[in-house]
N, C-alpha and C positions, 0 to 999 in steps of 0.2 A: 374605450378605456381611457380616462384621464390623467391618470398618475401614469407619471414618466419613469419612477421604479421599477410598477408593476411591468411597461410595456420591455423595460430592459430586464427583468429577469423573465420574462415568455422566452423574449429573444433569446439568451442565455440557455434557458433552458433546451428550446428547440434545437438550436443549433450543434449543442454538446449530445442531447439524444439523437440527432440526428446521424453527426457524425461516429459516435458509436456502433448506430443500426450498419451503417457504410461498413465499418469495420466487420460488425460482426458477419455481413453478407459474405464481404469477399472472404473472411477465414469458413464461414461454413464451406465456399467451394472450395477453398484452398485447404480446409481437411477433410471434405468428401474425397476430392483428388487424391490426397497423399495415401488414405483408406484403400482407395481402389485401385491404386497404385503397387499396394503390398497384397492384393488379391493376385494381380497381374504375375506379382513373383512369384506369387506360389503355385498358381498355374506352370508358369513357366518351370519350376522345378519340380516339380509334378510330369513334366513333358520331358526334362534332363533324364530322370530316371524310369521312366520309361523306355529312352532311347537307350540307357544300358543298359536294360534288361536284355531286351531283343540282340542285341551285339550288332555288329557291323555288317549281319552279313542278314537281314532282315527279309532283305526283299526274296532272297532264295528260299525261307521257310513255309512251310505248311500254313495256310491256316488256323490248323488247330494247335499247332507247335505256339505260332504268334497267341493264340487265344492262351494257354497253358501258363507264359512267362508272363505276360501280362497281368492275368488275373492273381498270379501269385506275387506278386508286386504290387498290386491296388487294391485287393478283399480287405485289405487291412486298413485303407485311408475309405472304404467306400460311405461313412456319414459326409465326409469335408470334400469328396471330389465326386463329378459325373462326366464318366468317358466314353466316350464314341470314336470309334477309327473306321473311317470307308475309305474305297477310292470308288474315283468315278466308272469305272469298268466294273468291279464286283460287287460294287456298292457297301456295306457295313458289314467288318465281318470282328465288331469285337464292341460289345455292351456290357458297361461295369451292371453289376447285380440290381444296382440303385434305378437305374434306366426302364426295369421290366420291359423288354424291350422295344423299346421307344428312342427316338432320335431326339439329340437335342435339335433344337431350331436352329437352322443359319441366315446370317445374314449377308448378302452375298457380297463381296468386295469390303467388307468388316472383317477385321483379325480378332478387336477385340471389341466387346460390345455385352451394353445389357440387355438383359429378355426379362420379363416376370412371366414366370411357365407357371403350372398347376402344383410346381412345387414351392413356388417362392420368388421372390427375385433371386437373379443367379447373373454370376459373372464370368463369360465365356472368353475364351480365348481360342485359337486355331491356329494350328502350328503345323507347316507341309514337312513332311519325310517321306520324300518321292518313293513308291509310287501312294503312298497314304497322306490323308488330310487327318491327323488330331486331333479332335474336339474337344478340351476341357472348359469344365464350367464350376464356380466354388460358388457355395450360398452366400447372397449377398447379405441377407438379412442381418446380420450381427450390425453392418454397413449400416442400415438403415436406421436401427435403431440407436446407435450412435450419434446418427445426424438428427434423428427425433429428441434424441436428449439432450443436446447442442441447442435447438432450436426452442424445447422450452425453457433452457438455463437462459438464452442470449432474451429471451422475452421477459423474464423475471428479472435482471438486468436491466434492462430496456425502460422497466415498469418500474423500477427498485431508481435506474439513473434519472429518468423525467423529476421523481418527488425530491431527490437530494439536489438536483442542479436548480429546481425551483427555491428551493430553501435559501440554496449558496448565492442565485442570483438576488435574491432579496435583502439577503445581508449587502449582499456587495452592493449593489443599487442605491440599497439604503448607508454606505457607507461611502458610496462615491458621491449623493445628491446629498448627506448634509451637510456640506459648504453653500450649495445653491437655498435649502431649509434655512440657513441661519438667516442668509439675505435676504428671504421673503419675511422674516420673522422682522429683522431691523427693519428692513421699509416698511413693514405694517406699522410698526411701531413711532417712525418720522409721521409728523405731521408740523400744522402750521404752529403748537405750541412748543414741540423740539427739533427746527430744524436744524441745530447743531451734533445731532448725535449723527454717528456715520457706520460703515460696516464696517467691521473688522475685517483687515487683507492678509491671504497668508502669505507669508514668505516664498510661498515656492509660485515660481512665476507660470501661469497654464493661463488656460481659456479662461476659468470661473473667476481666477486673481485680477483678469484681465478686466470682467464684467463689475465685478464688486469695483474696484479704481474706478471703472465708465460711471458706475451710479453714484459714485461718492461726488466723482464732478459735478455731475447732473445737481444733486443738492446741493454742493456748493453755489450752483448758480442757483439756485431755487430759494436757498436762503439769503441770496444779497440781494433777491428780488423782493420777497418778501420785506428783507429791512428798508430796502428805497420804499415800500408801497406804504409802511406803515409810521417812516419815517416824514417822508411826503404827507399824511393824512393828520399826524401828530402836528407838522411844523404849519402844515396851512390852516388845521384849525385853531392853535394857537395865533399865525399872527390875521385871521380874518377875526379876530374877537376886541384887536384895537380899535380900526374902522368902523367895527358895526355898533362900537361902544359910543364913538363919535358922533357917529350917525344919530344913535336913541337920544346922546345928548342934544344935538340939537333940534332934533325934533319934540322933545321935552321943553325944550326953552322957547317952541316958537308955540306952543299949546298954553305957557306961562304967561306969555307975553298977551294973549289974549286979544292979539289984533286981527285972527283970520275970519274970516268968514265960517259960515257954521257948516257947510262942503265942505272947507279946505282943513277946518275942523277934524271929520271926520274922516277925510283922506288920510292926515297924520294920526288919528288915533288908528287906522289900518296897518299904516306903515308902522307902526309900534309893534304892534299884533305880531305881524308876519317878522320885526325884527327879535321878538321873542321867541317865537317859533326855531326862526331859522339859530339863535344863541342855541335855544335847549339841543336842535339837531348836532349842532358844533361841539358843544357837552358832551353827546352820547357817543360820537366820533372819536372824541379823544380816551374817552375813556374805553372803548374798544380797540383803540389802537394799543395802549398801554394795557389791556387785558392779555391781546392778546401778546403780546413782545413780553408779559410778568414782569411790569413796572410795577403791579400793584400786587403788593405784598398783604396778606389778610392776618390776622393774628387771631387764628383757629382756637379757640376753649370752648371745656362744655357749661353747652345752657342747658336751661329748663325750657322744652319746646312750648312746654304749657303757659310760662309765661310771655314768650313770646306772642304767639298766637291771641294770647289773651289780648295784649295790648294791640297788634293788630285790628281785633276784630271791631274797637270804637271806630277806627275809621273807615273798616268796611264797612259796616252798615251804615255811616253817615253817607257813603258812596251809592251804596244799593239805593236807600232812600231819594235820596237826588234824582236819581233815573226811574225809581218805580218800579223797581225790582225787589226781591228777595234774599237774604245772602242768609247762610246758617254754616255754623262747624261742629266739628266735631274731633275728636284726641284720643286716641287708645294709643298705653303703655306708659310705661314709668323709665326713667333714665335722661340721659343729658345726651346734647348731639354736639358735633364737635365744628361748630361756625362763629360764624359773628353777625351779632340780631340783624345791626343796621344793611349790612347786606342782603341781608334773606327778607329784611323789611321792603325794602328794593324791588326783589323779586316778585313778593306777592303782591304787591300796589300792580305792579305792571300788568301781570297774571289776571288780579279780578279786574282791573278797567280793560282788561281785553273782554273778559266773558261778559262785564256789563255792555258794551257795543254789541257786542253778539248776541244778546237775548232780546227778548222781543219784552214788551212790555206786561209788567206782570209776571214774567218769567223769575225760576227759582235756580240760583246760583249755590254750587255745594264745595264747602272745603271738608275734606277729610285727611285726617294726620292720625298717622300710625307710627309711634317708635318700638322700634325690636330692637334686638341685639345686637346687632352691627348695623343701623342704617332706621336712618330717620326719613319718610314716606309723606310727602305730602301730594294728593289731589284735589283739584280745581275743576269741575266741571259744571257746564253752561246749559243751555235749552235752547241754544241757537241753530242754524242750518249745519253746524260743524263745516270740516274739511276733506275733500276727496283723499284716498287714502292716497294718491300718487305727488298729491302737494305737502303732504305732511311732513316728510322729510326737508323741505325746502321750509318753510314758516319762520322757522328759527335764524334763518340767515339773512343778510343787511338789506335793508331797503324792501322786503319782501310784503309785499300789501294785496289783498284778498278783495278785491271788485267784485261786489254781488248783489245782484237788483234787490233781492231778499233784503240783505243787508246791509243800507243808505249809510247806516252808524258810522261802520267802519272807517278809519280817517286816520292820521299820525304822520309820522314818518317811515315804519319802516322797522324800526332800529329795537323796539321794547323786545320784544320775543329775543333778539338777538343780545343784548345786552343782558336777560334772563340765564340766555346758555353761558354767558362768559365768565357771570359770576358765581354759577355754580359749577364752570368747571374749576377755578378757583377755591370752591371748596370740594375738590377733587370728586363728587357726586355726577350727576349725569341727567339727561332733562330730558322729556320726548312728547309725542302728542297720539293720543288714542282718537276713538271712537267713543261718544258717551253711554250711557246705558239706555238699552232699547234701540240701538244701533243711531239714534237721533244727538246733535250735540257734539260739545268736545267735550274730551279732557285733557289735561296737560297736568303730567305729573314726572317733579322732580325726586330725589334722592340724593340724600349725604350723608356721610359716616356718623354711626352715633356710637357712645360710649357709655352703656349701660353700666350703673352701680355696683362695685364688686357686694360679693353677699358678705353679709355680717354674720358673724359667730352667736352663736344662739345664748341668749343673757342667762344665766346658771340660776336655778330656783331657791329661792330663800332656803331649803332644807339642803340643799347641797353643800351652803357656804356652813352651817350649823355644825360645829365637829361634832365628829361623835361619842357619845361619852360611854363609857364599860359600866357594869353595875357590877 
């Protein structure tokens, strides 16, 4: 069981029915007790008057005198009492009517004690008046049924406290672990685009006040790490962009100058190359750093996707062409989305020169664009080898490059896919990578807010507007 609610209201539960059952044990014996307790009395007064019947002078009578006073003293209780008087010399010389005569049971060295006989459970007692032993015995049954009804109230209870203490420990669980819920809700929430939001701490100082403080530190350093890293990557690709500026310069001039040799020629138009290279790296750098820190501010209105795309598509296809590939699109729905072209222009350059490396020659590359009602839909998918579904997640982040004997294409920096994600988190949308159709291939499709056309009031027909006239 993984929830720590549930597991604290089992406990709860358990523990409260448990101790109940505890209770209820020891009160069933503690008024079995006190029941058989008040049998004992009445036995015993049952044996008081007895002994005044007889009078004091007992042991001198008859017999049948004894049997006479006796009986007329007990015919009357003989449902609720069963008596026997023996001694050991004459053995039994007095059986209430109830008895037919028959001995109650003894137990030997037991005064008082139960038996269940042929007539019931019974509760004996034995009481000596030298030279007689008195046996009385009262039904216990009334007893028993008592404790049978005790025993299924304490079960219906039992059964009745399990569901209610589950209930209450559930509130309560749930009412003790939402301070720990909020925190997991704020941490899910921090990432590298807010590490300045923090958790809220309550006033009342415990453990969890304790834990929320520890995590807030924890992101306090997290975010002064983050700002050195991204501070550091902002400021060294800024100032590595004078020197390497320097650098082109004079390698520019000595290609002007036209004094090298036709080697030394081509050594510097390399060093160009790779100084171009390594600029555009320096470029993407910065401008992820400032993505991601929201230095850059976008100024979100709605477009016409259709336009967009449209103009898009002249340079797609001069792209596909180049490479000997295929490019085609497509656009369903009507409405505006809520970005800005030249970004989303950005994205899908990066987008199709990834799929154009990745297809094979002759391969057919597909954009499809769907706007709805809240959110503008675009995919991109290739005819290439695609990506294991366990690298997918990774693609999108810095320097991430895909070696595959399949596909030699492959080459860049690193950085396109990830600068993809940053600017469409920026326009608060969201970006990921599939599987293409027929399980072969990618696709990589993002999503951004769109803001479809409120509907228009329906234009009134020429006869509507026509008063009308009485005849």
């Amino acid at each position: 069981m993984k929830s720590i609610g549930a597991r604290l209201a089992l406990w709860y539960a358990a523990a409260s029915t448990a101790t109940l059952a505890c209770l209820f044990i020891v009160g069933y014996y503690l008024l079995r007790g006190y029941l058989i307790h008040g049998l004992d009395l009445l036995n015993q007064s049952e044996f008081e008057q007895i002994k005044a019947h007889l009078g004091a002078d007992y042991s001198s009578l008859s017999f049948a005198v004894i049997d006479q006073r006796i009986r007329e003293t007990t015919e009357y209780a003989s449902v609720l009492f069963y008596i026997d008087i023996h001694s050991r010399n004459t053995g039994t010389i007095f059986y209430s009517s109830n008895l037919r005569g028959r001995s109650i049971p003894d137990i030997k060295g037991a005064h008082r004690y139960d038996i269940d006989w042929d007539v019931g459970p019974l509760r004996v007692g034995e009481f000596i008046m030298a030279p007689y032993d008195v046996v009385i015995a009262t039904p216990a049954a009334q007893v028993e049924g008592v404790m049978e009804g005790y025993a299924e109230v304490c079960a219906a209870l039992l059964v009745l406290m399990l569901g209610m203490s589950i209930a209450i420990g559930l509130g309560l669980s749930r009412l003790a672990l939402r301070p720990v819920r909020l925190i997991r809700a704020t941490a899910n929430r921090i990432g590298s685009e807010n590490l300045s939001e923090r958790i809220a701490v309550a006033t009342v100082k415990d453990e969890i006040s304790d834990l929320a403080r520890l995590l807030n530190a924890m992101f306090d350093r997290l975010e002064a790490s983050f700002k050195n890293v991204r501070r550091f990557a902002a400021d060294a690709s800024h100032e590595l962009k004078t020197p390497l500026s320097l650098v082109r310069l004079h390698a520019e001039k000595l290609l002007a100058a036209s004094t090298l040799s036709h080697e030394n020629e081509e050594g510097v138009q390399t060093l160009l190359e790779e100084l171009t290279r390594v600029n555009a790296t320096i470029d993407e750098l910065l401008f992820l750093s400032r993505a991601e820190s929201r230095s850059i501010t976008l100024e979100l209105s709605p477009h016409d996707p259709a336009g967009v795309l449209a103009n898009f598509n002249v340079d797609a296809q001069v792209l596909a062409e180049h490479h000997g590939v295929h490019f085609s699109y497509t656009h369903e729905g009507g409405g505006r989305a809520l970005c800005e072209p030249r970004w989303v222009r950005r994205v899908l350059l990066n987008l199709i020169s990834n799929a154009i490396n990745a297809s094979p020659a002759g391969g057919h590359i597909r954009l499809r664009s769907i706007l709805s009602a809240d959110q503008w839909r675009v995919e991109i998918e290739d005819e290439g080898c695609g990506v294991p579904s366990a690298e997918r997640e990774h693609i999108f982040d810095r320097f991430v490059r895909l070696n595959s004997a399949a596909q030699p294409k492959l080459a860049g920096t690193g950085l396109g896919l990830a600068i993809c994600r940053g600017i469409i988190d920026l326009h608060k949308g969201r970006i990921r990578a599939e599987t293409g159709s027929d399980g072969r291939g990618l696709r990589v499709v993002f999503e951004i807010p769109a803001q479809t056309p409120a509907p228009r009031a329906p234009n009134p027909s020429p006869d509507a507007l026509t008063p009308a006239t009485s005849k």
